[in-house]
C-alpha positions in Angstrom: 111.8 97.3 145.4 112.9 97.5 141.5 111.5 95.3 139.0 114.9 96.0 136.3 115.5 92.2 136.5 112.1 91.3 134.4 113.2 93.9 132.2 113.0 92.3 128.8 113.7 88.8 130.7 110.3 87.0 129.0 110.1 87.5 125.6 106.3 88.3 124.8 105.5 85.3 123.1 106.2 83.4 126.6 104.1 86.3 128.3 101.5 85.8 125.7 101.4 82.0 125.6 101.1 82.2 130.0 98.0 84.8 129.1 96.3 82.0 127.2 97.0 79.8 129.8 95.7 82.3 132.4 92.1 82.9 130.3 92.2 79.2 129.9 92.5 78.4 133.6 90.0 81.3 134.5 87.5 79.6 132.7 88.2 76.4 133.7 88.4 76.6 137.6 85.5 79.2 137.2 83.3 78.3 134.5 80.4 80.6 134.2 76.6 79.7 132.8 76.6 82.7 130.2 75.6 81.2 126.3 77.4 81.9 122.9 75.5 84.8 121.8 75.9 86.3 118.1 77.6 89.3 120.2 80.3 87.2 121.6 80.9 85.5 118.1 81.1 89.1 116.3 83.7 89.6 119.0 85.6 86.8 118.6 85.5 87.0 115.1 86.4 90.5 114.6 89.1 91.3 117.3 90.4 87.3 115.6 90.6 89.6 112.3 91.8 92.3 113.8 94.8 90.7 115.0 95.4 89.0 111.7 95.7 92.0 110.0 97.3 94.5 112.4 100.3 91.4 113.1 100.9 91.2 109.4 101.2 94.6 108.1 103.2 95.4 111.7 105.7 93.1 110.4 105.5 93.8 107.4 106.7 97.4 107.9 109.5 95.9 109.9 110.9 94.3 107.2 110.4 96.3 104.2 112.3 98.8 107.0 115.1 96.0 107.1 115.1 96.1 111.1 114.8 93.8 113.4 111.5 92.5 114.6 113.5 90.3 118.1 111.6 92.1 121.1 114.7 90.4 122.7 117.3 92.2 120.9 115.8 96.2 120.4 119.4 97.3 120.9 119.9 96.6 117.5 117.2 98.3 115.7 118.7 100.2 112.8 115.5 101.7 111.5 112.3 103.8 113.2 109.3 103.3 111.9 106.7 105.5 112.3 105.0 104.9 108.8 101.2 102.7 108.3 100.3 101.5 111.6 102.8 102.7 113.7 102.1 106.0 112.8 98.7 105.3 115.0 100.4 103.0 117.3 104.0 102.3 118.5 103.2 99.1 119.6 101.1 97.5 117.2 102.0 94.0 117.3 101.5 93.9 121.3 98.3 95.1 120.0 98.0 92.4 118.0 98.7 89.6 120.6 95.8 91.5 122.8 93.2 91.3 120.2 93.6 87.5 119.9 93.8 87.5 124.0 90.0 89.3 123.2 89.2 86.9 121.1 90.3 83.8 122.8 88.1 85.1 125.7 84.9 85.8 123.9 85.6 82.6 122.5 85.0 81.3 125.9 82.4 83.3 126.7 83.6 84.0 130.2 84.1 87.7 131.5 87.2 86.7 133.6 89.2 86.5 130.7 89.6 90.0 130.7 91.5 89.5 133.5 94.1 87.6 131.5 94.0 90.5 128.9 95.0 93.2 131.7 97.6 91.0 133.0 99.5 90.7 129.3 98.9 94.5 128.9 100.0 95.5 132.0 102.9 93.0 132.1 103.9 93.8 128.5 104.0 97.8 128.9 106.2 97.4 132.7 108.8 95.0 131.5 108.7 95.0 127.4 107.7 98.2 126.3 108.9 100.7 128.9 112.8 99.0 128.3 112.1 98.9 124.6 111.4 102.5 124.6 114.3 103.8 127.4 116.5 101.6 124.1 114.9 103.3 121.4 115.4 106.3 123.1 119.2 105.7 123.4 119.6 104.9 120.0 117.3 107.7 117.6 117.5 110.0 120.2 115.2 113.3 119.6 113.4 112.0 116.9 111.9 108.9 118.5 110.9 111.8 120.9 109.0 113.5 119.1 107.4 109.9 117.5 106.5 109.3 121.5 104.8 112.7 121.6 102.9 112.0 118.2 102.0 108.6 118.3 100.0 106.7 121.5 101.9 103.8 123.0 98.8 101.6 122.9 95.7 102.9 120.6 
């Protein structure tokens, strides 16, 4: 059985958006009795910040690069970069879009949510980032290579 059709079919903001809607749902059809607790708000607030900050400086660094920031359309990435946070992280605005899945859930204050956080991760690294990298791979060659064996693909 391959998967190669859902290969870069959903752009992430779609598989992101159906996360939300997964935690969301979770919550709803199983509700639990846990309280707010200054724990959960420290969560929600700092993975919330988190996310705010990693986001911006990724993109950032995409554009000061002058390369393309459409998960959609990789092939036509005309830079690398492996500079600020991607030097730590080659995916740091999936990252990103799981911190605010982390907050959204502690936010809630239902454990299941995590279960909407594994699904993004899980669906974002078989059909997003696995492509993205076979096309990154095609295009800079040894050196993204080398940036694979240097640099985690999550944290």
């Amino acid at each position: 059985m391959t998967f190669s059709r859902l290969e870069r079919l959903i752009p992430p903001v779609i598989v992101f958006a159906f996360s939300i809607l997964l935690i969301w749902l979770l919550n709803f059809l199983f509700p639990m009795a846990y309280t707010e607790t200054a724990i959960t708000r420290l969560v929600c607030a700092l993975s919330f910040l988190a996310a705010g900050v990693i986001g911006v400086l990724s993109l950032m660094a995409f554009f000061k690069a002058g390369t393309t920031v459409n998960p959609v359309k990789v092939n036509t990435a005309t830079t690398l970069v492996d500079t600020g946070l991607y030097a730590y992280s080659r995916n740091p605005m999936y990252l990103a879009l799981a911190l605010l899945l982390i907050s959204f859930s502690a936010y809630l204050v239902n454990p299941l949510g995590i279960l909407g956080v594994a699904f993004f991760v899980c669906f974002i690294t078989l059909f997003q980032i696995i492509p993205e990298e076979r096309a990154l791979m095609d295009i800079f060659g040894e050196r993204y290579q080398r940036y694979c064996q240097r640099v985690r693909r999550w944290i």
